[in-house]
RODO-2510 file (C-alpha; in nm, 4 decimals, decimal comma):
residues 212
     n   res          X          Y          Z
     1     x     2,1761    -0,6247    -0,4972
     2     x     2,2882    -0,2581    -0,5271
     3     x     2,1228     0,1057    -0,5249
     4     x     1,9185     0,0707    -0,8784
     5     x     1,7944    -0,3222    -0,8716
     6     x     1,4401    -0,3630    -0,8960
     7     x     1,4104    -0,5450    -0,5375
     8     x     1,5220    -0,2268    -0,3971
     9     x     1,2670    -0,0652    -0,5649
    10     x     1,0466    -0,2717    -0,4005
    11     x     1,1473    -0,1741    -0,1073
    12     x     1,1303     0,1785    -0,1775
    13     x     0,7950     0,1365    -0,2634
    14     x     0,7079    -0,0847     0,0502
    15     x     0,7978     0,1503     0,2674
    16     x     0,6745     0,4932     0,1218
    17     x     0,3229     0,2641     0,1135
    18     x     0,3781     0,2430     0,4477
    19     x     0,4342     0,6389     0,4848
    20     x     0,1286     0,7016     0,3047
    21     x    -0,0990     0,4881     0,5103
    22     x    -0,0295     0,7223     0,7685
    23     x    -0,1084     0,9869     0,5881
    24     x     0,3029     1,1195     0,5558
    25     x     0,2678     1,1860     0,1895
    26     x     0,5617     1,4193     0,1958
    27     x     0,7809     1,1173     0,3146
    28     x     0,6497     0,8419     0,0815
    29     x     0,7116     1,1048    -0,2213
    30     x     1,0740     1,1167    -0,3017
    31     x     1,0782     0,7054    -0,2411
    32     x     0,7816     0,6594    -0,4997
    33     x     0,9930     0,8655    -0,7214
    34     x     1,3310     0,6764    -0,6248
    35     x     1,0992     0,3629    -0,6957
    36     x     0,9440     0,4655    -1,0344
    37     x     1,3028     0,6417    -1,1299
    38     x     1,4949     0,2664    -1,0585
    39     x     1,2187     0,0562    -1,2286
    40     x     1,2638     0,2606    -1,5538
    41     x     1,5722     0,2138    -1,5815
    42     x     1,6321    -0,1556    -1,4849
    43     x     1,3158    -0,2834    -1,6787
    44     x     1,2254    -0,0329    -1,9036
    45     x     0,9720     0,2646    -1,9541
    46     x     0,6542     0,0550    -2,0753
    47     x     0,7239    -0,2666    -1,8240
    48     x     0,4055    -0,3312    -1,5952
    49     x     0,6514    -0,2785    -1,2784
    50     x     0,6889     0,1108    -1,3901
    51     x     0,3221     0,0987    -1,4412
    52     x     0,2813     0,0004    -1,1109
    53     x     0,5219     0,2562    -0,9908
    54     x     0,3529     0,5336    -1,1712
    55     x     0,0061     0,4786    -1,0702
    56     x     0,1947     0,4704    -0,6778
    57     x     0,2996     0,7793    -0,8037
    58     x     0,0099     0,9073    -0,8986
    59     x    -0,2077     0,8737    -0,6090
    60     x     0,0330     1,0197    -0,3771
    61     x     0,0490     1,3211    -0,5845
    62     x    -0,3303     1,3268    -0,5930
    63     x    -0,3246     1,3114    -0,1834
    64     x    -0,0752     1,6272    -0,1916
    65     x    -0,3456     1,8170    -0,4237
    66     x    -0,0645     1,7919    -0,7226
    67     x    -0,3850     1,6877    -0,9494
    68     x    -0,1933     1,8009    -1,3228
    69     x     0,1461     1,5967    -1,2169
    70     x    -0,1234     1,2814    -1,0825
    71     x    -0,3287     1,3052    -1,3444
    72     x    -0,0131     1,2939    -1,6293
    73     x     0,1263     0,9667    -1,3919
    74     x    -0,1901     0,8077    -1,3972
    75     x    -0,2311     0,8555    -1,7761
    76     x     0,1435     0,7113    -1,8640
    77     x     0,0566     0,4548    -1,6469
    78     x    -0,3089     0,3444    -1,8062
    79     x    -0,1555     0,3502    -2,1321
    80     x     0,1435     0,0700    -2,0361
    81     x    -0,1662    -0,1328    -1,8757
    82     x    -0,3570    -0,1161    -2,1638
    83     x    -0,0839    -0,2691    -2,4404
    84     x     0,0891    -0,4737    -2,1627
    85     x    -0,2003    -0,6341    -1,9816
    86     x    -0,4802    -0,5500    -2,1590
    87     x    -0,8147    -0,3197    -2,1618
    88     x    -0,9899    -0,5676    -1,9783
    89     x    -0,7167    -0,6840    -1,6607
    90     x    -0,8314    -0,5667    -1,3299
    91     x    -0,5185    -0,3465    -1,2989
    92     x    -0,6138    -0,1538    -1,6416
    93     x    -0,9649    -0,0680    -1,4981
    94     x    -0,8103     0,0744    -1,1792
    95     x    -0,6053     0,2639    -1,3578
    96     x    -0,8864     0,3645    -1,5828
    97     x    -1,1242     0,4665    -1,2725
    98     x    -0,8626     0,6719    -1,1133
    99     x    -0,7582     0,8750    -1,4328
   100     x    -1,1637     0,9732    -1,4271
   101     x    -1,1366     1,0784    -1,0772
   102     x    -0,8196     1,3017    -1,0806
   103     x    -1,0136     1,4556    -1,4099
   104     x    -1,3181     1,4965    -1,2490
   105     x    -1,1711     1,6722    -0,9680
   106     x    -0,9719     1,8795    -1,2088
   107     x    -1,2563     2,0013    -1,3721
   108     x    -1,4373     2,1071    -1,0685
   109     x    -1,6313     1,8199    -0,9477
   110     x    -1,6662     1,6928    -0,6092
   111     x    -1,4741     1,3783    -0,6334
   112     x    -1,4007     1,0995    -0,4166
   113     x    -0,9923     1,0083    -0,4305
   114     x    -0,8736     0,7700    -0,6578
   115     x    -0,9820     0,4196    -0,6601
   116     x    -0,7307     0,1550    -0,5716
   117     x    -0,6860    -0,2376    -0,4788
   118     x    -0,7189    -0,1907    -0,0769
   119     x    -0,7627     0,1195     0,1390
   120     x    -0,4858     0,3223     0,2953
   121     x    -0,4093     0,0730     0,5948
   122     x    -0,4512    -0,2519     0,3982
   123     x    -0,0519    -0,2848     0,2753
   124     x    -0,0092    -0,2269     0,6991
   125     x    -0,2232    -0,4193     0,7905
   126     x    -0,1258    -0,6901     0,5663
   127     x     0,2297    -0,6684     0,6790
   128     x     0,1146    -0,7068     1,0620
   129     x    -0,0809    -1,0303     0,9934
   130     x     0,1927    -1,1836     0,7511
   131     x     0,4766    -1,0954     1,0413
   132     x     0,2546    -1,2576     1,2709
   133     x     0,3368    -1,5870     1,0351
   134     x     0,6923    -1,5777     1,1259
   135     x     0,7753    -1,3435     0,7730
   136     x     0,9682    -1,1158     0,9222
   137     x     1,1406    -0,9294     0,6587
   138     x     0,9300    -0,6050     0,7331
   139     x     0,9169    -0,5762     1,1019
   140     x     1,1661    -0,3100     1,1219
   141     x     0,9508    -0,1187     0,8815
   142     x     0,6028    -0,2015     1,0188
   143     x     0,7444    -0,1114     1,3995
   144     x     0,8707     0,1979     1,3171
   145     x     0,4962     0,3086     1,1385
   146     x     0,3427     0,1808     1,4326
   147     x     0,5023     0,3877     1,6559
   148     x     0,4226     0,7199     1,4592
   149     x     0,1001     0,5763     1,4135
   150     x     0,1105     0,5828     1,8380
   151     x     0,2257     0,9357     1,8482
   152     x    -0,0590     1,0337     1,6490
   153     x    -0,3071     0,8838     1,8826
   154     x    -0,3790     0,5129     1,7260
   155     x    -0,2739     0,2828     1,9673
   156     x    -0,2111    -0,0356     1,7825
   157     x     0,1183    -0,1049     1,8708
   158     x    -0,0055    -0,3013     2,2114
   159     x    -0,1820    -0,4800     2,0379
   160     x    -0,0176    -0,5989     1,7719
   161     x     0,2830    -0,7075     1,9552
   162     x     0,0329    -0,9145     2,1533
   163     x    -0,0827    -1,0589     1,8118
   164     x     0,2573    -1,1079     1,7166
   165     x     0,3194    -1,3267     2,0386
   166     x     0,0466    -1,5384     1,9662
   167     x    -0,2705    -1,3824     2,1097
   168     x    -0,5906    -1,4202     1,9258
   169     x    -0,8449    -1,3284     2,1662
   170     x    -1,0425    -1,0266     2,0452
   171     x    -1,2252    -0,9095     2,3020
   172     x    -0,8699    -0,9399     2,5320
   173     x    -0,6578    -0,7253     2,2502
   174     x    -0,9296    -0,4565     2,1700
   175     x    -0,9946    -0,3252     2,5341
   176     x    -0,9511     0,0346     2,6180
   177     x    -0,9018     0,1111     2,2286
   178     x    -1,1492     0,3562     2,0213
   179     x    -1,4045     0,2019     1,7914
   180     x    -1,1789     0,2939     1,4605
   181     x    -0,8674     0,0689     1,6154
   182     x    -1,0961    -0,1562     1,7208
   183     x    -1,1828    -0,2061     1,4008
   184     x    -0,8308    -0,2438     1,2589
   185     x    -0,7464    -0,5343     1,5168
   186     x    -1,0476    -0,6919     1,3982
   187     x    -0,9090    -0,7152     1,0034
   188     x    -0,5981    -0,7913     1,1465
   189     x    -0,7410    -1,1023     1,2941
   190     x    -0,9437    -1,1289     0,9907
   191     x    -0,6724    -1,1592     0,7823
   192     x    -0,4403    -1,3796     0,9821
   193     x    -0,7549    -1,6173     1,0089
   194     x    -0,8451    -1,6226     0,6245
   195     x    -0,4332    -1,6476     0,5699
   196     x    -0,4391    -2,0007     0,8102
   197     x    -0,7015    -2,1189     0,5812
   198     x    -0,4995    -2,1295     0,2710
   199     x    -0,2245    -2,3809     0,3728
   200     x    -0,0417    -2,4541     0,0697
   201     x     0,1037    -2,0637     0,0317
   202     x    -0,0570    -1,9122     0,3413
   203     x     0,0644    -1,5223     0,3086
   204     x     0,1149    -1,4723    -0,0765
   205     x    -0,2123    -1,3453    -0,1156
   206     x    -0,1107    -1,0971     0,1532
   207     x     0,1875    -0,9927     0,0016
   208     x     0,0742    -0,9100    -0,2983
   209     x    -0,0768    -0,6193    -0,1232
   210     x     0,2426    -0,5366     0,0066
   211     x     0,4121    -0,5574    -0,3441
   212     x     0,5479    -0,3549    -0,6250
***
């Protein structure tokens, strides 16, 4: 599709997600900007994708303690929610709650970090239960995290691959691991369970947490 199509964006932004659920926000930066740079030019500075890309933008700056270049992202990005989508769609309100964070914070405050649809490890964790449906277009991706993840003492690649052959028994998959990856297996098996429930489109919920 070449360098600048919005798919590749998409990707770029898939996997600095990934790089920022592990806490690399040095790595996911210059692929959120990539991501944001290719959206505005393909579709356009006030399209909902570059929205999207900004706010990305924005919270990863936030992470790295850039709070003025976060809080003018977040801003650009409210403002394109609010005439594209509305003041009342879901995405508009995040938007809107973050903004107020990254200000509060500016101005002092204690402040928790900025709002958003799912926590750090949810566009992972997603990605784990929708490759355990056979979607395999980010396995590369998701192997490679998992295996930094590893270095840095979270041992989920075991068991995942054993998810990913077909193991569902929780108790079998979460022995020897800490109560925090525990607890990660556990919403992995969540999700692949609510995901079986829904068989007309099984993992586009899950991909849209795993999205531009």
């Amino acid at each position: 599709m070449g360098a600048d199509h919005p798919a590749t964006a998409t990707s770029l932004n898939n996997l600095a997600e990934l790089y920022r659920a592990q806490g690399n926000y040095g790595a996911a930066l210059p692929l959120y900007e990539r991501a944001l740079a290719i959206n505005e030019q393909a579709l356009g500075a006030d399209h909902p994708a570059t929205a999207q890309s900004l706010n990305n933008l924005a919270v990863n700056q936030y992470y790295l303690g850039d709070l003025h270049a976060a809080e003018r992202l977040m801003s650009r990005a409210l403002q394109i929610r609010k005439v594209r989508l509305g003041p009342d769609h879901h995405d508009t309100q995040s938007s809107l709650q973050s903004l107020a964070a990254i200000q509060q914070r500016l101005a002092g405050a204690s402040s928790q970090p900025p709002s958003d649809p799912a926590d750090d490890l949810a566009p992972l964790l997603a990605a784990i239960a929708a490759i355990a449906a056979s979607e395999e277009e980010q396995r590369p991706a998701v192997e490679q995290a998992l295996a930094q993840m590893e270095q840095q003492g979270r041992m989920l690649r075991a068991p995942v691959e054993r998810i990913w052959a077909g193991e569902r028994d929780r108790d079998a998959l979460v022995a020897g691991l800490d109560e925090q990856d525990t607890a990660l297996v556990e919403r992995i098996l969540a999700l692949i369970d609510k995901a079986q429930k829904k068989p007309n489109a099984p993992f586009a919920w899950l991909r849209n947490l795993f999205r531009q």
